[in-house]
KOLVO-91464 format. One record per residue (C-alpha): x, y, z; chain. Coordinates in steps of 0.5 Angstrom, whole numbers, plus 500, padded with zeros to 3 digits. Layout:
// KOLVO-91464
atom xx X; yy Y; zz Z; c A
...
END
This chain:
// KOLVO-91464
atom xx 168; yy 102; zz 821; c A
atom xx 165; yy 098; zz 816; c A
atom xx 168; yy 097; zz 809; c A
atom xx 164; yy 093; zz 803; c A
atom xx 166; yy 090; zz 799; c A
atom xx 164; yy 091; zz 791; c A
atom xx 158; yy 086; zz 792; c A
atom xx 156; yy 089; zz 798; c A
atom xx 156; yy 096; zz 795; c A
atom xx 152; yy 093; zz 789; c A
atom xx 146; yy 091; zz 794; c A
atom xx 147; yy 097; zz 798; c A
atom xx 145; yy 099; zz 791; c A
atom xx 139; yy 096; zz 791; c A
atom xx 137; yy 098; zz 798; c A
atom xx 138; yy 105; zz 795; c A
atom xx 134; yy 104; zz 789; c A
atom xx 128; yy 103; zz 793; c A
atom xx 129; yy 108; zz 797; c A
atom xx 129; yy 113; zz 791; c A
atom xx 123; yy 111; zz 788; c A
atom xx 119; yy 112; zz 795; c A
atom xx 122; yy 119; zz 795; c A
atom xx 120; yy 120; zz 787; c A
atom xx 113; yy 118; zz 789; c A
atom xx 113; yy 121; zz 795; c A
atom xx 115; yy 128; zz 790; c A
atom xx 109; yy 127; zz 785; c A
atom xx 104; yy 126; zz 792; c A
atom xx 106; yy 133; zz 796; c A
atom xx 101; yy 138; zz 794; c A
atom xx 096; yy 142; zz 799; c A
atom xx 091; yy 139; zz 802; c A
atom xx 096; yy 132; zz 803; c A
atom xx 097; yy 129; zz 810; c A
atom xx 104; yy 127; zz 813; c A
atom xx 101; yy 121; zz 815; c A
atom xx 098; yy 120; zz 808; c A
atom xx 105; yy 121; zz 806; c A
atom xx 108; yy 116; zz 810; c A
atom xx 102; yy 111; zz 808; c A
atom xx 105; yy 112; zz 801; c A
atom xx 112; yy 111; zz 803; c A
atom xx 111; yy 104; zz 806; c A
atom xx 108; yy 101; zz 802; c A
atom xx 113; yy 103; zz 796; c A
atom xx 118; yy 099; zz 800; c A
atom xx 114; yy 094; zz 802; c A
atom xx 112; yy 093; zz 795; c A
atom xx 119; yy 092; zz 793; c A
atom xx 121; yy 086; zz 798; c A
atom xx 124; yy 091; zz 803; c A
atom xx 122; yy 094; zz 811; c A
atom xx 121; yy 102; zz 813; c A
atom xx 129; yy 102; zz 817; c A
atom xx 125; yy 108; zz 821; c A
atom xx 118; yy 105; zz 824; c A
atom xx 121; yy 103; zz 830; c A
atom xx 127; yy 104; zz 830; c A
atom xx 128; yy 106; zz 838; c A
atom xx 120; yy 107; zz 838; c A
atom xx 119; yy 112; zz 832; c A
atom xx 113; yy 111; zz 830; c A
atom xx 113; yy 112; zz 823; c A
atom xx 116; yy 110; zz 816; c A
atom xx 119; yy 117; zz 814; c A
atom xx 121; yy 123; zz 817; c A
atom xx 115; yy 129; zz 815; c A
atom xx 119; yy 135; zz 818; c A
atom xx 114; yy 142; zz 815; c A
atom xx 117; yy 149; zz 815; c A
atom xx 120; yy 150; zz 822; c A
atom xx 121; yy 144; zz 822; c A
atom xx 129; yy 141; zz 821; c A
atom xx 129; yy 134; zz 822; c A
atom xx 125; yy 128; zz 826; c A
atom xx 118; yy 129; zz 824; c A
atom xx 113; yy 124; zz 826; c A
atom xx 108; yy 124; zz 821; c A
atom xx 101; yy 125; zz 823; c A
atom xx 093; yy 126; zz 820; c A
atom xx 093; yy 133; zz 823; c A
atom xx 099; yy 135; zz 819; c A
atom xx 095; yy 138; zz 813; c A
atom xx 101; yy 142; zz 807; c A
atom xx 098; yy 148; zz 805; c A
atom xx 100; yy 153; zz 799; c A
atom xx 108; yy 155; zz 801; c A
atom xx 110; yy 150; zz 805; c A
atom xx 116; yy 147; zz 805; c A
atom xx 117; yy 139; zz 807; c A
atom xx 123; yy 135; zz 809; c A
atom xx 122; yy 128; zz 807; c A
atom xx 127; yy 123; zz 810; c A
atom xx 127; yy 116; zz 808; c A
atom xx 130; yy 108; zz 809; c A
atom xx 129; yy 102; zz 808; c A
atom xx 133; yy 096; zz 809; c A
atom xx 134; yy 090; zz 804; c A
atom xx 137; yy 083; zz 805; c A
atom xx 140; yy 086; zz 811; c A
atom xx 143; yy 093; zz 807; c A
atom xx 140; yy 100; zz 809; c A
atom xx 138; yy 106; zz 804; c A
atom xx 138; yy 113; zz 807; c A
atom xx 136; yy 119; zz 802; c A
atom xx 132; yy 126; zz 804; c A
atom xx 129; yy 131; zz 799; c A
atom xx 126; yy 138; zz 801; c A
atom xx 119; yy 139; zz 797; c A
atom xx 117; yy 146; zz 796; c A
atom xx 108; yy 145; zz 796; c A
atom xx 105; yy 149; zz 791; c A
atom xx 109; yy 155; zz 788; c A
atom xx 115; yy 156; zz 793; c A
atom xx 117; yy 161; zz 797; c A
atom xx 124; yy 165; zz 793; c A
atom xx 127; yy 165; zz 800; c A
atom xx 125; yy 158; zz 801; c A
atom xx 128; yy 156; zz 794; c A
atom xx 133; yy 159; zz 794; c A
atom xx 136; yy 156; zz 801; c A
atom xx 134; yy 150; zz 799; c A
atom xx 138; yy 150; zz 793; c A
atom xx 144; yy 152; zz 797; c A
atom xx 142; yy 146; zz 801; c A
atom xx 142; yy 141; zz 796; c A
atom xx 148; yy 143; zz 791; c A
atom xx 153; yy 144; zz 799; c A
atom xx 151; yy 135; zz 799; c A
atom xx 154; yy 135; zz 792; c A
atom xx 160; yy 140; zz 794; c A
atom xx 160; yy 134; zz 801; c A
atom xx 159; yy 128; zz 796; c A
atom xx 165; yy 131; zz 792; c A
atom xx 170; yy 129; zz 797; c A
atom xx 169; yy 122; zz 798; c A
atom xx 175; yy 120; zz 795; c A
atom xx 181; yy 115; zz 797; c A
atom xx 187; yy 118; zz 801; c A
atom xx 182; yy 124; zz 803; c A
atom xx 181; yy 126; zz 810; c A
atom xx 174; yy 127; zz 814; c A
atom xx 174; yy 134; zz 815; c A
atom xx 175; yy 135; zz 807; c A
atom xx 167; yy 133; zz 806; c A
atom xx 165; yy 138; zz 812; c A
atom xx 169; yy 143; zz 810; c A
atom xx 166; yy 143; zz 803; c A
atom xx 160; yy 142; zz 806; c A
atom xx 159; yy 148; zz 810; c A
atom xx 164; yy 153; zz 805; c A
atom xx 159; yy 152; zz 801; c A
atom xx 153; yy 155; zz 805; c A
atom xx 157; yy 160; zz 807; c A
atom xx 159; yy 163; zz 801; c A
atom xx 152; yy 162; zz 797; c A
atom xx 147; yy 165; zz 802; c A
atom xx 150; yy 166; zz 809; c A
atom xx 145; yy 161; zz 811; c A
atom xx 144; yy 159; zz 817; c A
atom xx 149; yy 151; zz 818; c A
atom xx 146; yy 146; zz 824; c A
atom xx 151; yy 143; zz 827; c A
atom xx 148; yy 138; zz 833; c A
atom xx 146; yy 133; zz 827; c A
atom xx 150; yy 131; zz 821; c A
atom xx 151; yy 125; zz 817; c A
atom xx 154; yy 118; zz 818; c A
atom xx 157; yy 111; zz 817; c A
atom xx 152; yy 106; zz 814; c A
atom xx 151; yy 099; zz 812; c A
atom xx 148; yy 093; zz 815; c A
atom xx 146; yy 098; zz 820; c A
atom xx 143; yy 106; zz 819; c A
atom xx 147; yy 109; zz 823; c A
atom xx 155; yy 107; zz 824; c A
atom xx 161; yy 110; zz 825; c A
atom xx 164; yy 115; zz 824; c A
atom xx 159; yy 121; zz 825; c A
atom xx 161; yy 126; zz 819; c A
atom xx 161; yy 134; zz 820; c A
atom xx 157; yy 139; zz 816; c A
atom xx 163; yy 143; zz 818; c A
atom xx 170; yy 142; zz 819; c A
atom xx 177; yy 143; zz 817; c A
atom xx 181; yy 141; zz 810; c A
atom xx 186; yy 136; zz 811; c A
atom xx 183; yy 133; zz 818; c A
atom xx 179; yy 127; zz 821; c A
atom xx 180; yy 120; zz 819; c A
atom xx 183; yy 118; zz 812; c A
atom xx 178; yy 116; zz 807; c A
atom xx 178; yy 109; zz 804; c A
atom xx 175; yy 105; zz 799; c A
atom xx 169; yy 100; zz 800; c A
atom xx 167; yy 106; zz 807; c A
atom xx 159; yy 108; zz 806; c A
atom xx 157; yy 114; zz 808; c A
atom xx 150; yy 119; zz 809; c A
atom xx 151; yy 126; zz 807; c A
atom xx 146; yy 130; zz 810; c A
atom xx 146; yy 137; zz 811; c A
atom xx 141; yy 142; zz 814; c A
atom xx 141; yy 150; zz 813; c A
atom xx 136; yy 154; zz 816; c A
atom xx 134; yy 161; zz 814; c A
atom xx 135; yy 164; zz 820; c A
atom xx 139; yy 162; zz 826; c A
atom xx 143; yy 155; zz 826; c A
atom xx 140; yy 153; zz 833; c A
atom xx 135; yy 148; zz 834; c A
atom xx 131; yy 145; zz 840; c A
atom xx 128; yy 138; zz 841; c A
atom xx 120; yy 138; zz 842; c A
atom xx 117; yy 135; zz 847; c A
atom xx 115; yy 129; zz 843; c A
atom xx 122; yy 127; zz 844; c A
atom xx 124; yy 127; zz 835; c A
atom xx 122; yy 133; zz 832; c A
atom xx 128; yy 138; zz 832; c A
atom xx 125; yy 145; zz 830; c A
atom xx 129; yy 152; zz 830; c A
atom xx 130; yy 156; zz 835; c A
atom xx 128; yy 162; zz 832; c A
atom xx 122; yy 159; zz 828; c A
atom xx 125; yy 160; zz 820; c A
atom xx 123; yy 155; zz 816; c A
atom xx 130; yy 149; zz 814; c A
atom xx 132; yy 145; zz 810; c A
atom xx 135; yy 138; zz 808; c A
atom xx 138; yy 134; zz 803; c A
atom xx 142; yy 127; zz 804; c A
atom xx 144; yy 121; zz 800; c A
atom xx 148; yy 115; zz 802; c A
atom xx 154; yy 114; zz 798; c A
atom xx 160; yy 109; zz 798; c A
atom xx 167; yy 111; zz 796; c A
atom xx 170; yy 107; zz 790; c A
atom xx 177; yy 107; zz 787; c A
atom xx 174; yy 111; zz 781; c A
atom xx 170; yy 116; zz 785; c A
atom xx 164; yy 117; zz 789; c A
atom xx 158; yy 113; zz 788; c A
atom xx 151; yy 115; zz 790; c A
atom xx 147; yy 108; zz 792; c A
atom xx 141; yy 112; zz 793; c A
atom xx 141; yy 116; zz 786; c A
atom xx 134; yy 118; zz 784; c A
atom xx 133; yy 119; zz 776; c A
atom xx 133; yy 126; zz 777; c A
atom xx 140; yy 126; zz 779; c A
atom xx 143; yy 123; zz 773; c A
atom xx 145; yy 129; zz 770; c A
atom xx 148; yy 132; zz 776; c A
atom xx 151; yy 125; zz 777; c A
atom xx 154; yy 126; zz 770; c A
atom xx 157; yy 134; zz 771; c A
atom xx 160; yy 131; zz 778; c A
atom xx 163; yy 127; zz 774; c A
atom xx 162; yy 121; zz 779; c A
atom xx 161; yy 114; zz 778; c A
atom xx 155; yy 112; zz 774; c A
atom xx 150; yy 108; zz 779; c A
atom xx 146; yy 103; zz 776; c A
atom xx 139; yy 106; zz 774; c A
END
């Protein structure tokens, strides 16, 4: 495992902040009739604007800078010129970017037009169970603290669906490093938590059945049951004063502030 020091965790910041600005553009350009190829066109060039590089394009053959995962979707999806959003869509847009050497990774789910009730309402459930996950990121902790809460929180608002097979992970000079963090787990096991660890947290609810299956492109993971998923994720570094979210968006300044985490850079 890789621990940073306050200076790594600062560029790793920075990494963040363009990751955050490529999903707030990528927010105000969801709308019907939009291409998931459109979306990924718009992503690149956001990060390369910034001085930075699309840490998915390429990354063991993947050919697109986001994941642009619609509906039954969950995680993975290939963006394409045939995948047109419609009213009522739902779409998971994952997104990273590496700069000088320091990885970002962070993913929103967009309702497309006027949302579903059912949709909204898991995806909120979704996103607020990220924020219970963030919560536990503090010195002396265990791993499992950070599922536990994650997956406490799905169950308890909704019932929904918890995918299991994907979750998050370490990150910093690479996207994805040791350890491998659970949705799910038990209070007071797992590794201890230290300060200077970078973690993505990044949780997947499904309206259905949590079981999922890859398709035969060989990326995009659909449920099994067909209902439609969704999934929030933010890179974060643990510090002596609390967690840090490196990926934080201005939308997230309030939320950080009632957390009562530390206060990024914006």
């Amino acid at each position: 495992m890789q621990i940073k020091t306050p200076e790594q965790i600062a560029k790793m910041r920075a990494a963040g902040q363009v990751v955050a600005r490529a999903l707030d553009t990528l927010r105000a350009a969801v709308r019907p009739g939009v291409s998931t190829l459109e979306l990924d066109s718009i992503a690149e060039k956001v990060i390369r604007d910034a001085g930075a590089v699309p840490s998915f394009k390429g990354y063991h053959g993947f050919p697109g800078s986001i994941c642009a995962s619609v509906n039954e979707e969950v995680v993975h999806g290939i963006p394409s010129s045939e995948r047109v959003l419609a009213e009522g869509d739902i779409i998971s847009i994952d997104c990273g970017a590496i700069l000088d050497g320091w990885h970002g990774d962070s993913a929103i789910t967009v309702a497309v037009g006027e949302g579903r009730p059912e949709d909204l309402a898991m995806m909120e459930t979704c996103e607020e169970s990220m924020w219970q996950g963030i919560a536990q990121m503090l010195p002396g902790g265990r791993l499992g603290d950070i599922g536990h809460a994650i997956g406490g929180h799905i169950t308890k608002h909704g019932g929904y669906g918890n995918v299991r097979e994907y979750g998050g992970h370490g990150i910093g000079t690479e996207m994805h490093m040791d350890p491998h963090v659970l949705n799910y787990g038990k209070r007071g096991k797992g590794i201890r938590l230290v300060e200077g660890m970078c973690l993505a947290i990044e949780p997947m609810t499904t309206l259905g059945k949590q079981d999922v299956v890859e398709l035969d492109d060989g990326w995009t993971v659909v449920t099994r049951d067909g209902r439609r998923a969704a999934h929030f994720e933010h890179s974060v570094a643990i510090t002596a004063q609390g967690p840090l979210v490196l990926t934080a968006r201005e939308s997230d300044r309030d939320k950080i502030t009632q957390m009562g985490f530390v206060q990024p850079t914006w």
